[in-house]
C-alpha positions as CSV (number, residue, x, y, z in Angstrom):
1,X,0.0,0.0,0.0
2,X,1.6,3.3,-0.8
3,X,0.9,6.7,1.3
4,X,0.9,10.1,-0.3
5,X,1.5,12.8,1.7
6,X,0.1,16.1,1.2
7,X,2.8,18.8,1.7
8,X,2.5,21.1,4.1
9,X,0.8,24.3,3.6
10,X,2.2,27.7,4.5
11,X,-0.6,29.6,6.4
12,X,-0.5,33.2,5.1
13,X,-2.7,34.2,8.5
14,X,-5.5,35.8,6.3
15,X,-8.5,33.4,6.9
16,X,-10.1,33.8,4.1
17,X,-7.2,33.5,1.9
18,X,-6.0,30.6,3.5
19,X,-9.7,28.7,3.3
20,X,-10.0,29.5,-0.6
21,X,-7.1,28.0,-1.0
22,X,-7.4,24.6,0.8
23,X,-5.7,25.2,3.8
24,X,-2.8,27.9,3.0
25,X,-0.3,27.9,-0.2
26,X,1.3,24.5,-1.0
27,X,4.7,24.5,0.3
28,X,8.0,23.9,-2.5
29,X,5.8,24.7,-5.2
30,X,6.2,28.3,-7.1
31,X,3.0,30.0,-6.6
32,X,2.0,32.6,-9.4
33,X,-0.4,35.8,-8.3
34,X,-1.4,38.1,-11.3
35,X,-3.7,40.5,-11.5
36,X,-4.4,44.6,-11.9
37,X,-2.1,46.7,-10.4
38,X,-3.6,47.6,-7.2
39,X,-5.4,44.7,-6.2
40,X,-3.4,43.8,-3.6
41,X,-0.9,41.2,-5.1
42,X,2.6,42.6,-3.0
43,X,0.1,42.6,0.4
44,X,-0.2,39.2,0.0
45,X,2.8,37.9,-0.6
46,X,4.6,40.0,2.1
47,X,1.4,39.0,4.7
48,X,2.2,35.6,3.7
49,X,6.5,36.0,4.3
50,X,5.4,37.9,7.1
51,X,3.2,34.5,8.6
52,X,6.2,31.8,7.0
53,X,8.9,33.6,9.3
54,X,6.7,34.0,12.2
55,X,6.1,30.0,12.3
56,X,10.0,29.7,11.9
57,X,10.4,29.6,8.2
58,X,13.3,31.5,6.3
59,X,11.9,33.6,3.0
60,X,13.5,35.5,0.5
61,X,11.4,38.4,-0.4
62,X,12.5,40.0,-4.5
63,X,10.2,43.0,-5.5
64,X,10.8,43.8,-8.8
65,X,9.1,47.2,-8.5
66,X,10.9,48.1,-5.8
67,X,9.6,47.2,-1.5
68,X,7.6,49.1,0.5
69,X,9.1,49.4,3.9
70,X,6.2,51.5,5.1
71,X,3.7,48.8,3.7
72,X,6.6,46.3,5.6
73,X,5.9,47.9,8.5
74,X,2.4,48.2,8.4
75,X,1.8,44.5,8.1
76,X,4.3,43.1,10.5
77,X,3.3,45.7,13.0
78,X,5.7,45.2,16.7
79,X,7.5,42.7,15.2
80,X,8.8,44.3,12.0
81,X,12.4,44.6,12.9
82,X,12.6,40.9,14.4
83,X,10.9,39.8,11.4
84,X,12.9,41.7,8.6
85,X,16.4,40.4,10.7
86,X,15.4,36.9,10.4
């Protein structure tokens, strides 16, 4: 009898995200997220590296249109320095 595991998912710690998405966003996978500008792609993804290094996860974080540290900030909230260190 062979098992298959489902890999983990990375929680992003937006519910509603997370449920439309079975659980979170499959881990060691590339995930693609498109749409309009300003509909909220970059929050995502740094809610979601924001979440990964909170449970202990390492990320790499490459804007191509350049980071918001203010939007960083806003999202990380207390922990924003700790965070962006790890």
């Amino acid at each position: 009898m062979t098992i298959i595991q489902k890999p983990e998912n990375i929680q992003s710690d937006c519910r509603c995200i997370d449920e439309l998405l079975g659980g979170g966003f499959e881990r060691g996978i590339v995930t693609q997220i498109y749409g309009a500008s300003g509909t909220g792609k970059t929050n995502i993804c740094i809610q979601l590296a924001v979440a990964a290094v909170r449970s202990g996860k390492k990320v790499v974080f490459i804007d191509t249109e350049g980071f918001s540290a203010e939007r960083f900030r806003q999202i990380a909230g207390d922990e924003a320095k700790r965070i962006a260190e790890t």
